[in-house]
N, C-alpha and C positions, 0 to 999 in steps of 0.2 A: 688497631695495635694489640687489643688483647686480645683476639683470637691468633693473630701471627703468634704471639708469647706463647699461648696455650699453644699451637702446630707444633711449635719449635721445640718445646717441652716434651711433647707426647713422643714428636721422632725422634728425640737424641736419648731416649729410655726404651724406646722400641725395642725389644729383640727377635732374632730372627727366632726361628720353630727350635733349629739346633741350640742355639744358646738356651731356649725356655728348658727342655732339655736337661743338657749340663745340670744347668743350673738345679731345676730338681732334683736330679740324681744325686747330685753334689750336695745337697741340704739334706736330703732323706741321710745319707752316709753319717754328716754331721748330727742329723738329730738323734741317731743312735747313739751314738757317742758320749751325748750329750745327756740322756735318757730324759729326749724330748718324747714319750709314747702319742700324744695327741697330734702333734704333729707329722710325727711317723706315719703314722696310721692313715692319718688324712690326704697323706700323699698317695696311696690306694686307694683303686675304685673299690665301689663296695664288693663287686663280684670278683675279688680278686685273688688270682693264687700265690704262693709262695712256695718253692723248693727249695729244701737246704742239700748240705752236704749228704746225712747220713740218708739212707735209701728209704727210711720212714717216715722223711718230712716232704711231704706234701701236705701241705693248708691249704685250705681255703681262709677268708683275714678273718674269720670270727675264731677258729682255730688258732691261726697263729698268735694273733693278741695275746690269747688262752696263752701259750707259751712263752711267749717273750716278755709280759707283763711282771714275772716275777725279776727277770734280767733287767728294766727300764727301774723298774722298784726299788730296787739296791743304787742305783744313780751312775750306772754305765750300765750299755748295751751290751755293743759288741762297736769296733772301731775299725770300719774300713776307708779306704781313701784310695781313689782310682789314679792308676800308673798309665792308664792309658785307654781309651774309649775311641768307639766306632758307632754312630748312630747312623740309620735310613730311616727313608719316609716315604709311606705309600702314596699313589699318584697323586691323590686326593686332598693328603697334608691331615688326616686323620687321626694314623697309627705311625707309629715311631717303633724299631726294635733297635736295639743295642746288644753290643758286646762290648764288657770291659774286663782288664786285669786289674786285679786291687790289691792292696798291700791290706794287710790285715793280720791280727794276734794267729794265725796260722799258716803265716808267709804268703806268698801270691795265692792267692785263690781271683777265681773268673765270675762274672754273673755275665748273666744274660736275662732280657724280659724283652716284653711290650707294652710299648704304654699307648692312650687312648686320647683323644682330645674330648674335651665334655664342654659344657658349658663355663664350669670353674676351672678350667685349663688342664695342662696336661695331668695323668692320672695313672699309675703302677698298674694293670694290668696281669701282668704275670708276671715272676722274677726267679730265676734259678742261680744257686750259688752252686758251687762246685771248686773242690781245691784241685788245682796241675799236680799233676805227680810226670815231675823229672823222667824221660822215659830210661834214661840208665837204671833207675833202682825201684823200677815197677816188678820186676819178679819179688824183690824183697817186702814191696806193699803188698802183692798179693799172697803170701807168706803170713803177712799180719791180717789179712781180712778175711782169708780163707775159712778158718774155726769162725769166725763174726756170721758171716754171710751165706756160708753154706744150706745154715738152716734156712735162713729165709729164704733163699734160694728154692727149696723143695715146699716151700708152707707155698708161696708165689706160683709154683710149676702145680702143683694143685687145683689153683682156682677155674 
């Protein structure tokens, strides 16, 4: 009887790969929010990237820490919350990628990553944030980003 108890326990808390998932994604989002940093963090593998919005953020997570550390410090992040996600998974059941739209203090914005399965479960892998721009008033954004980016445009076509 107490092994039945204990099967019956373990399946009805079971989740699938998708929902482990979610469910990460959906707590990482929260723990920012929350300026939960240790737990943020620890939802990344150690070799893990991060892209933001502006064209200068690419991290790696000892970087981004670096950055974000003072945002978690103050005791809010940043607050996203997903309006809608699409996860895959390689043959294997290994690697997971996503796309989602999120509502966030800068209207929709999209991520996207890969995450990794380890020993300690699923794991942040890589993550790009990026805001939609409306394609009706893209000439007007690029209008405002042109003086921005121009430079680094040419520092970039340099290398």
């Amino acid at each position: 009887m107490k092994h039945l108890l204990l099967f019956l326990t373990t399946f009805a808390f079971a989740q699938t790969p998708k929902e482990a998932v979610n469910q990460l994604l959906d707590q990482w989002h929260k723990d920012a929010a929350t300026a939960n940093f240790n737990a943020y963090f620890a939802a990344m593998d150690e070799s893990s990237v991060f892209i933001g919005t502006d064209a200068t953020e690419n991290w790696d997570k000892q970087a981004f820490q670096a950055f974000a550390k003072p945002y978690f410090d103050r005791g809010k992040a940043w607050n996203f919350t997903a309006l809608e996600r699409h996860i895959y998974f390689s043959a294997d059941g290994t690697m997971a990628w996503f796309d989602e739209l999120l509502n966030t203090q800068m209207k929709i914005c999209r991520g996207s990553g890969v995450l990794i399965l380890t020993s300690q479960g699923w794991k942040i892998k890589h993550y790009v944030l990026s805001m939609t721009i409306p394609n009706d008033t893209t000439d007007a954004v690029i209008k405002i980003k042109a003086p921005l980016e121009d430079p680094l445009i040419q520092q970039l076509s340099k290398k």
